[in-house]
C-alpha positions as CSV (number, residue, x, y, z in Angstrom):
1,X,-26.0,-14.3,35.0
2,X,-28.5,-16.8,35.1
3,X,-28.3,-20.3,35.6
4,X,-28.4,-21.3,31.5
5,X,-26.8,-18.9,30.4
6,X,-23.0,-19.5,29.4
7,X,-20.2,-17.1,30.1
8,X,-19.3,-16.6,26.5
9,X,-22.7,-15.4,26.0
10,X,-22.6,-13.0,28.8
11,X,-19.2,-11.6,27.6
12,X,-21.2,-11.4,24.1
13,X,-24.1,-9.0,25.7
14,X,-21.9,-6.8,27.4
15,X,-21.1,-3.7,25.8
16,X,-17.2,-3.6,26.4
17,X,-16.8,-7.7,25.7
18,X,-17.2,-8.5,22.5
19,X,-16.7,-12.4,21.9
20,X,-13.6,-11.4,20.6
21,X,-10.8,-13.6,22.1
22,X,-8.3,-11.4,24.3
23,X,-6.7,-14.0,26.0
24,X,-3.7,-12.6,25.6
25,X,-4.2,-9.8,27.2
26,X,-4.4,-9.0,31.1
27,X,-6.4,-6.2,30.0
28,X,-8.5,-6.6,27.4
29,X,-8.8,-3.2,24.6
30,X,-12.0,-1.4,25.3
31,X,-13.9,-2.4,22.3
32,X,-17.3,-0.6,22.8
33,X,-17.8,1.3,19.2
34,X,-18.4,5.0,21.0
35,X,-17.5,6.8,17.8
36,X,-16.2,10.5,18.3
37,X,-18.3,12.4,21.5
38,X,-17.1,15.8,20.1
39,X,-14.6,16.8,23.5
40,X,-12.4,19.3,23.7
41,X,-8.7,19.1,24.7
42,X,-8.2,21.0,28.3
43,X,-5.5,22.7,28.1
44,X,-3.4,22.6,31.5
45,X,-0.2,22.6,33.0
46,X,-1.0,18.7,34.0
47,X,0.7,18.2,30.3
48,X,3.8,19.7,29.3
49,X,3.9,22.5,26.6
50,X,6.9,21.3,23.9
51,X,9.1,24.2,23.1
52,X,7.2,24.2,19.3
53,X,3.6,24.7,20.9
54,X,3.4,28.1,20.6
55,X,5.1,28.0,16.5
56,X,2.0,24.7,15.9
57,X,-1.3,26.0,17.6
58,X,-0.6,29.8,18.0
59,X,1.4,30.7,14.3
60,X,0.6,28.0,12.2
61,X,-2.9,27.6,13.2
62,X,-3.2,23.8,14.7
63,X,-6.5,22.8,15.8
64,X,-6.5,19.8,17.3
65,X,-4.0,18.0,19.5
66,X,-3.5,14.4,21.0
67,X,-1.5,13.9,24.5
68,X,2.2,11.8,24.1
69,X,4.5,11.4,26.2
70,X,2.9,14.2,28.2
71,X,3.2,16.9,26.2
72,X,1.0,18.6,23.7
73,X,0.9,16.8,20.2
74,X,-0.6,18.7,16.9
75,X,-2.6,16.5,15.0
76,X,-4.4,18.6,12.4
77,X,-2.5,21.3,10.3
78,X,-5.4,21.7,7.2
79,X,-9.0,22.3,8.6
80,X,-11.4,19.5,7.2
81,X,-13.1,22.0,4.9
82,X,-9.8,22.7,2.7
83,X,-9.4,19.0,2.7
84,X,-8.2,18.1,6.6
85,X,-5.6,14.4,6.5
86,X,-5.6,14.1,2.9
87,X,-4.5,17.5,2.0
88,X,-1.7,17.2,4.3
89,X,-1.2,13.0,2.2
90,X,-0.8,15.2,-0.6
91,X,2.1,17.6,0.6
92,X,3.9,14.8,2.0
93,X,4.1,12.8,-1.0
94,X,4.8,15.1,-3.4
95,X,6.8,18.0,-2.1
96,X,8.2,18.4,1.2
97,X,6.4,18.6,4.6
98,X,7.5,19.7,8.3
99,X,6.7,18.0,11.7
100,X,6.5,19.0,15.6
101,X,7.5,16.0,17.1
102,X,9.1,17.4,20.1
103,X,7.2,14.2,22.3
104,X,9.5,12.3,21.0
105,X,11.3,12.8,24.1
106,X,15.2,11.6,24.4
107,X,16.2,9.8,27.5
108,X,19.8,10.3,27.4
109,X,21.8,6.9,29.0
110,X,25.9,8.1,29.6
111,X,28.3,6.7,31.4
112,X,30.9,4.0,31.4
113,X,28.9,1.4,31.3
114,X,26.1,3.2,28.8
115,X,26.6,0.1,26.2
116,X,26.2,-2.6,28.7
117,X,23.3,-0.9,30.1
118,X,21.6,-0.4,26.9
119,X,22.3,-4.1,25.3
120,X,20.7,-5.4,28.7
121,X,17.4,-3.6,27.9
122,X,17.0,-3.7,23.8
123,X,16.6,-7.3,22.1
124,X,19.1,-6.0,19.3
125,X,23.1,-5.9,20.1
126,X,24.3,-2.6,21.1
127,X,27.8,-3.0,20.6
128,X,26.9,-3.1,16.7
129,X,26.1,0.3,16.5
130,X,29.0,3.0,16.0
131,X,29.2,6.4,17.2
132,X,27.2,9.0,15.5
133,X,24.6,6.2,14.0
134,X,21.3,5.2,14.9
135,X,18.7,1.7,14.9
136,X,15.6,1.0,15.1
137,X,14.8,-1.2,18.5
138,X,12.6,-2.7,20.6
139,X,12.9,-3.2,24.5
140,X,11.0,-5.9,26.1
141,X,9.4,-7.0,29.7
142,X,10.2,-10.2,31.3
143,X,7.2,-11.5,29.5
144,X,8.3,-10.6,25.8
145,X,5.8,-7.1,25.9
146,X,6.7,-4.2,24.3
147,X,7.7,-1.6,26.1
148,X,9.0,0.8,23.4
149,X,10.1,0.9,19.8
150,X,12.6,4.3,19.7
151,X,15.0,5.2,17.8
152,X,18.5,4.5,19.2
153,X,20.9,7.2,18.8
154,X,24.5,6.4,19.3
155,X,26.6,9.6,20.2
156,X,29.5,8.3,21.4
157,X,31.2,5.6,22.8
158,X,29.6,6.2,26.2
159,X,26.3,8.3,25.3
160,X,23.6,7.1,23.7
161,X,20.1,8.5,23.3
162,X,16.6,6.7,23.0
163,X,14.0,8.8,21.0
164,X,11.4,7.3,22.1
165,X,7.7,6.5,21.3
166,X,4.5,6.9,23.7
167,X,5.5,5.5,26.9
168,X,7.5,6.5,30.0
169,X,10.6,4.6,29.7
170,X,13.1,6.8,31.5
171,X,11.8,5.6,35.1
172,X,11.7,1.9,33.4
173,X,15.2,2.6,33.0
174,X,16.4,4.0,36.5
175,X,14.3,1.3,37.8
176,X,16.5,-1.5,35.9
177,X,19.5,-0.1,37.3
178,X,18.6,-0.2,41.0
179,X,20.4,-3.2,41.8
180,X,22.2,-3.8,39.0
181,X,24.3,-0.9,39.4
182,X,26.0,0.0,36.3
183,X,27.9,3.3,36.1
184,X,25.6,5.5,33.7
185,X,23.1,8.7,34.4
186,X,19.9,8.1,33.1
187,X,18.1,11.5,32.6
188,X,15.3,13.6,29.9
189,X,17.2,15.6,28.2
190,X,16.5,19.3,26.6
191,X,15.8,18.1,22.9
192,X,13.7,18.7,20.6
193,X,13.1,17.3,17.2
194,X,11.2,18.0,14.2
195,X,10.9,16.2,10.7
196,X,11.4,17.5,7.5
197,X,9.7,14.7,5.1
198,X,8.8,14.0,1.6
199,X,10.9,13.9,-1.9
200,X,12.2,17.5,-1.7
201,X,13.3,17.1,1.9
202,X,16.8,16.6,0.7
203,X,16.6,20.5,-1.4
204,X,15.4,21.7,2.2
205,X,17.9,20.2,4.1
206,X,20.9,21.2,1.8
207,X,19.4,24.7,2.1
208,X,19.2,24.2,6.0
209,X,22.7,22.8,7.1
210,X,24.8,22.3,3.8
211,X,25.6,20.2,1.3
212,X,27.2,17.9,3.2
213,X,23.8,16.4,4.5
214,X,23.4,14.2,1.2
215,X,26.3,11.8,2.4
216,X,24.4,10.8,5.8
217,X,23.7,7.1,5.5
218,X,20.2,6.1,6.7
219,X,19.9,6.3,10.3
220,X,23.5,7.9,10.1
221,X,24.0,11.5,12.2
222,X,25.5,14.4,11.7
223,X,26.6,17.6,13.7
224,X,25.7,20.7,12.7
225,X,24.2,24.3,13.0
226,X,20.9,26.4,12.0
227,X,21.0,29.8,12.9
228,X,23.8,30.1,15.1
229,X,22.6,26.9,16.8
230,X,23.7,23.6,17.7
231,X,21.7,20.8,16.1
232,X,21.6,16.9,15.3
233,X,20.6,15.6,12.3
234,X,19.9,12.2,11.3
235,X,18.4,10.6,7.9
236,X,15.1,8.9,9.8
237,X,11.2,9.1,9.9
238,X,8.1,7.9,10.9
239,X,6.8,8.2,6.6
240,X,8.3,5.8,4.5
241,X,8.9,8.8,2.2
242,X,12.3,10.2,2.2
243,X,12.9,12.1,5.0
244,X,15.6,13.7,8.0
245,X,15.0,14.9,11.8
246,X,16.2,17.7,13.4
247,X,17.4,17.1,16.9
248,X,17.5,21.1,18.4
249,X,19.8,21.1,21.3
250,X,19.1,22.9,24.4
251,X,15.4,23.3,23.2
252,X,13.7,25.6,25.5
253,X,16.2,28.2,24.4
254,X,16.9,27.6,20.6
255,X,13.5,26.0,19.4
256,X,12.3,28.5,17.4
257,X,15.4,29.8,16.4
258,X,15.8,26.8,14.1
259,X,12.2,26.1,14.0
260,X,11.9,29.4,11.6
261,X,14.3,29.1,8.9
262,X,13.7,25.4,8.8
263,X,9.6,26.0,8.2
264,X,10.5,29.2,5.9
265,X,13.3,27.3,3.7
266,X,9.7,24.2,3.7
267,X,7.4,26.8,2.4
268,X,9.9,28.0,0.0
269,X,9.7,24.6,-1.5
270,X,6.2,24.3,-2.3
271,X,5.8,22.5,1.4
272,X,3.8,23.3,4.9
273,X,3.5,21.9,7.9
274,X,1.5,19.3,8.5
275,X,0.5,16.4,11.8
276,X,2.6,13.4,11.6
277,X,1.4,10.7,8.6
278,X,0.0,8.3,10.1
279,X,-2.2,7.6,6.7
280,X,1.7,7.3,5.0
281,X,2.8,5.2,7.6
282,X,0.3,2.7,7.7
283,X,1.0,2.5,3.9
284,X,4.9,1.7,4.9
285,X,3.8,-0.7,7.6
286,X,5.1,1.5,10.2
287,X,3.6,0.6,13.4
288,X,2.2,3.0,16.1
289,X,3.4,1.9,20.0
290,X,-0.5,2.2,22.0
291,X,-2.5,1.7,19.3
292,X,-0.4,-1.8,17.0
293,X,1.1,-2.6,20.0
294,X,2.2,-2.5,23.7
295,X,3.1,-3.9,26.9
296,X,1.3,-7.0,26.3
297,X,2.0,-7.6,22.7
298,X,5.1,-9.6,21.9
299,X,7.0,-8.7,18.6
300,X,6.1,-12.1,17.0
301,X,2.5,-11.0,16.7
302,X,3.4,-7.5,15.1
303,X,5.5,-8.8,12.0
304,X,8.4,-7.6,14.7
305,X,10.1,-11.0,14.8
306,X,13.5,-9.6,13.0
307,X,14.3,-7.5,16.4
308,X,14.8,-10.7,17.9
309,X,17.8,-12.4,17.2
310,X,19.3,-15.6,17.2
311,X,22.7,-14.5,17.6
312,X,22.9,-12.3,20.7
313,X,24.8,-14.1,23.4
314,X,24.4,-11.3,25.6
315,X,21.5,-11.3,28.3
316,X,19.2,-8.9,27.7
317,X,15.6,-8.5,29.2
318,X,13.1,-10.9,28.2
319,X,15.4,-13.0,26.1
320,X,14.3,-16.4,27.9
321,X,10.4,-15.6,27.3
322,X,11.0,-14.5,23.2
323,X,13.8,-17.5,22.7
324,X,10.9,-19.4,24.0
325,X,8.0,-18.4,21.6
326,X,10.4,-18.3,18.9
327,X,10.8,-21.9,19.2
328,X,7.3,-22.6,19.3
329,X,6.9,-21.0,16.2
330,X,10.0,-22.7,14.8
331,X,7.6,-25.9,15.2
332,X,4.6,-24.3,14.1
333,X,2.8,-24.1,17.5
334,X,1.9,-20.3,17.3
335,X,1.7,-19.2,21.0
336,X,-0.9,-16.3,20.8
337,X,-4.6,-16.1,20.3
338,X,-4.9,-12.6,17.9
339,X,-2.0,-12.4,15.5
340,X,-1.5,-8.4,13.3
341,X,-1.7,-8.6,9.6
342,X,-2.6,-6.3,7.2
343,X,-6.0,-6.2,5.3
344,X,-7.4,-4.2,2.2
345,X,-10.5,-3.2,2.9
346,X,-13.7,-2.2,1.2
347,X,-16.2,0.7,1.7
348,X,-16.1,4.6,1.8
349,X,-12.6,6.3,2.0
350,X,-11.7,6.7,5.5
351,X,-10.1,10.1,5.6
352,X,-9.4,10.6,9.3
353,X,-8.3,8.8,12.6
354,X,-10.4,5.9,14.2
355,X,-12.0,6.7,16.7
356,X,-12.5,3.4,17.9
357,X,-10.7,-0.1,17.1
358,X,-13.4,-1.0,14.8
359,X,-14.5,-5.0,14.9
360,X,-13.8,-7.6,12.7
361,X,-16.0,-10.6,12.3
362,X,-15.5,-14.3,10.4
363,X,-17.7,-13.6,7.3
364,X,-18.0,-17.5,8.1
365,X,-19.7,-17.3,11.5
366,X,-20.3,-13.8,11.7
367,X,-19.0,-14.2,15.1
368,X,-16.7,-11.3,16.2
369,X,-13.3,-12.1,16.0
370,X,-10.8,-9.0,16.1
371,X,-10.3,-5.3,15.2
372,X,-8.8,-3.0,13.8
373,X,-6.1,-0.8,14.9
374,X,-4.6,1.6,11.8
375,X,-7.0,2.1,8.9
376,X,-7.0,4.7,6.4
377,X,-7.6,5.4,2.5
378,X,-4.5,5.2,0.5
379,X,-5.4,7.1,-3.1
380,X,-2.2,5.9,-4.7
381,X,-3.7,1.9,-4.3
382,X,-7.2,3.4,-4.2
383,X,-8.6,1.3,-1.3
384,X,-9.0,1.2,2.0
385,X,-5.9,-0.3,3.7
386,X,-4.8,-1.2,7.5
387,X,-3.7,-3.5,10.1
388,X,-5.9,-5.4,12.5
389,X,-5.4,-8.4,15.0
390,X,-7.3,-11.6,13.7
391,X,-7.3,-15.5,14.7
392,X,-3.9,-17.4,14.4
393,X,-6.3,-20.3,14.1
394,X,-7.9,-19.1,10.9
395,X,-4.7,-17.9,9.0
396,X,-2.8,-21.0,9.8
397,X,-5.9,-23.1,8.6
398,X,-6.0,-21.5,5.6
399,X,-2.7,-21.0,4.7
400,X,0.5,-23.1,4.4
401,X,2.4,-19.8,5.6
402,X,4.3,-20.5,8.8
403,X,3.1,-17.6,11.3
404,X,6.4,-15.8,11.2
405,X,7.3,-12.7,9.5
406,X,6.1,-14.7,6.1
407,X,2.3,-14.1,6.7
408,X,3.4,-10.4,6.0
409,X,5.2,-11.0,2.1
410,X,2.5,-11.6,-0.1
411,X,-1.9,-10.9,-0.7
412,X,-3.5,-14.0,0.7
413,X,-6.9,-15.1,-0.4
414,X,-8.2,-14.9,3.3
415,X,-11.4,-13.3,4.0
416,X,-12.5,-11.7,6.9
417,X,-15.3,-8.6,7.9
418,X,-14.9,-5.3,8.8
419,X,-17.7,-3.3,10.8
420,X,-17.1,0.3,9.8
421,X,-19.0,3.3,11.3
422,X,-22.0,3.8,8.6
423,X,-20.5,7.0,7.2
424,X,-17.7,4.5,5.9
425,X,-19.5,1.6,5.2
426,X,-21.1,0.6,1.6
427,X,-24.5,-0.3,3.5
428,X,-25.5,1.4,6.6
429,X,-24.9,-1.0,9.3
430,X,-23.7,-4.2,7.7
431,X,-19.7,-4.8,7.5
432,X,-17.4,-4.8,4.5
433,X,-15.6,-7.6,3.1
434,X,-11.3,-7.6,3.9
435,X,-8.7,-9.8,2.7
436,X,-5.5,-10.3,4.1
437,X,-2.9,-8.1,2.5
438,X,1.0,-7.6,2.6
439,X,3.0,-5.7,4.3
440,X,4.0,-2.9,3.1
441,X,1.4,-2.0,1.3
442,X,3.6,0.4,-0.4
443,X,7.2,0.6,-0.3
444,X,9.2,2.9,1.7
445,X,12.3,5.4,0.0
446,X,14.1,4.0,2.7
447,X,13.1,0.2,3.3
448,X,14.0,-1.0,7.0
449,X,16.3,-3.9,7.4
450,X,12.5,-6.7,7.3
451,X,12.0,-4.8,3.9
452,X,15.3,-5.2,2.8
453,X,15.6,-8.3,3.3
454,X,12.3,-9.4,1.7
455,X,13.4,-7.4,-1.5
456,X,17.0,-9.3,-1.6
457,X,15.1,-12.3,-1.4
458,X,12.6,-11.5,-4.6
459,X,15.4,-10.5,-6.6
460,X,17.7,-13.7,-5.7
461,X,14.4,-15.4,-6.8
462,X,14.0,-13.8,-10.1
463,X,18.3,-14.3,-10.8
């Protein structure tokens, strides 16, 4: 770097440093815009084969695949000639659809002291939860980071079950317990789920396991059998449609036993199989751990601010750090550089996964300022949609929204720039204008307990 020549500009020049401010971060997001290189997946025995791999790439014809959680994960069902993502949009949202989700592994936490161990690590209170229900969580680091966002099955008084998202958490968990010594095994366990989602998911599952299925309570579990096999259903999803998993005990032996009639009962009913909706979730404001958030993203920056409560006596894991930059916030000194929001977007339909996290600039400036991180097409609003980290500076300038959950309730008349690969964008190589959007974009069959409340609150309004 020469003598005149300013770090900010250096950063600017280099391929990998945007001037987008990642000062949050201890390591920044690669932002180079690589596009798609066209590799193919190796296929090893350095990453697990799920107990479904053989029913998703062999039988039903799969043909591409991310890694999670180290195993295998299908991503494509309909080939992009017969339509690809969308096609697969469709079958969710208007009949009935079927997932592999088997890397949604569940690290199993039993023992005596199973609740106390798991109200130490999640931000929510574990004692609230009965047997034979479930909750969404979060656990934290020391610093307020993410380190997960499963979904907490409670089996019994002394067993409970954390389905979790991209990330190792089991040794996480053995390595809180050295020391602290409570009485629990913390293990992987041999299960397997799958999702049965979309508006006739309920006709499948009554078909499946029984009438009895229609009385589970969202998030509420039930025991029961497929084929002469023990399974665990619950009333959850990653869709925002309506939708039940499939927890297939001792997996490696009875996966496809129930795998079969489940997927035959789906086709019956107008369904398919199809990769997890991602373009559906984004729509519901469901966030993806890795790619909205992670280790070095506190909740309050990813409309996750609800996990955190202000009633919890108990200790738990990061508590001092999030009490902390909740009472910042409380006096409207936002603690974070890049803040998620949702934004509406203009340009081509995007059809398929980023490849990259796609820059954002101040239309302003012009000056790089975030990026992207979930965008997609959504036909039913008929624009572009997704979520994207952007100043706190600019949205508390030009908004009298506090930069809580509240930035997230209603469209905002905030503009920002969104550099889309060419075969997106309106004009090859310029950007498309954004504007700040809420969140959801559309609303879920199910809404989570943020949704809920923000529809209670509308409705007292209108009363």
């Amino acid at each position: 770097m020469s003598d005149n020549q300013s770090p900010r500009q250096d950063a600017r020049e280099h391929p990998n440093h945007p001037s987008v401010d990642q000062s949050d971060r201890v390591v920044p997001r690669n932002l180079r815009q690589t596009g798609d290189p066209g590799i193919e997946m190796l296929v090893s025995t350095r990453v697990r084969k799920s107990p479904f791999f053989h029913k998703s790439f062999n039988e039903e014809g799969a043909w591409r695949c991310t890694v999670y959680n180290r195993l295998y994960h299908p991503r494509g069902l309909v080939e992009p000639e017969d339509g690809g993502a969308m096609k697969e949009y469709e079958a969710l949202t208007n009949t009935v659809t079927l997932w592999d989700v088997a890397v949604e592994r569940q690290i199993r936490v039993q023992g005596p002291d199973a609740e106390a161990l798991t109200n130490y690590v999640i931000t929510r209170d574990a004692a609230q939860i009965e047997p034979m229900h479930g909750k969404y969580v979060i656990l934290c680091n020391e610093d307020g980071g993410i380190l997960n966002d499963p979904i907490l099955l409670r089996i019994a008084d002394d067993e409970f079950w954390f389905s979790i998202s991209d990330s190792t958490l089991m040794q996480w968990l053995q390595g809180v317990n050295v020391g602290m010594d409570f009485d629990v095994e913390i293990d992987e366990i041999d299960v397997a789920p799958m999702q049965i989602q979309g508006p006739r998911s309920e006709d499948v599952m009554i078909e499946v396991v029984g009438e009895a299925v229609s009385e589970i309570p969202y998030y509420g579990l039930m025991e029961a059998e497929v084929n002469g096999c023990d399974v665990l259903v619950s009333q959850t999803g990653f869709s925002g449609e309506k939708g039940f998993e499939i927890y297939v005990l001792d997996a490696m032996e009875n996966a496809e036993r129930v795998w079969d009639p489940v997927l035959e009962t789906v086709k019956d009913h107008g369904g398919m199989q199809i990769a997890p909706g991602h373009h559906r979730r984004i729509a519901a404001g469901i966030m993806s751990w890795g790619q909205d958030m992670d280790h070095e993203t506190s909740p309050f920056q990813v409309n996750l601010g609800y996990q955190v409560p202000d009633d919890k006596d108990a200790d738990y894991i990061g508590k001092d750090e999030l009490e902390r930059q909740q009472s910042l916030i409380e006096d409207g000194e936002y603690p974070f550089t890049l803040k998620l929001v949702g934004l509406k977007m203009a340009g081509e339909p995007i059809r398929d996964y980023a490849p990259d996290f796609w820059l954002v600039s101040d239309p302003e400036t012009g000056e790089e300022c975030g990026y992207m991180t979930s965008p997609w097409w959504n036909p039913d609003l008929e624009t572009n949609i997704g979520m994207g980290f952007v100043p706190a500076d600019k949205l508390q300038a030009e908004t009298d929204a506090t930069l809580d959950d509240s930035i997230y309730e209603e469209d905002l008349d905030i503009e920002f720039q969104v550099h889309l690969p060419d075969e997106y964008a309106e004009e090859p190589g310029e950007p498309v204008f954004a504007t700040v959007a809420e969140v959801p974009f559309k609303e879920s069959v199910n809404p989570s307990a943020r949704e809920q409340a923000k529809l209670n609150a509308r409705q007292d309004a209108e009363e």
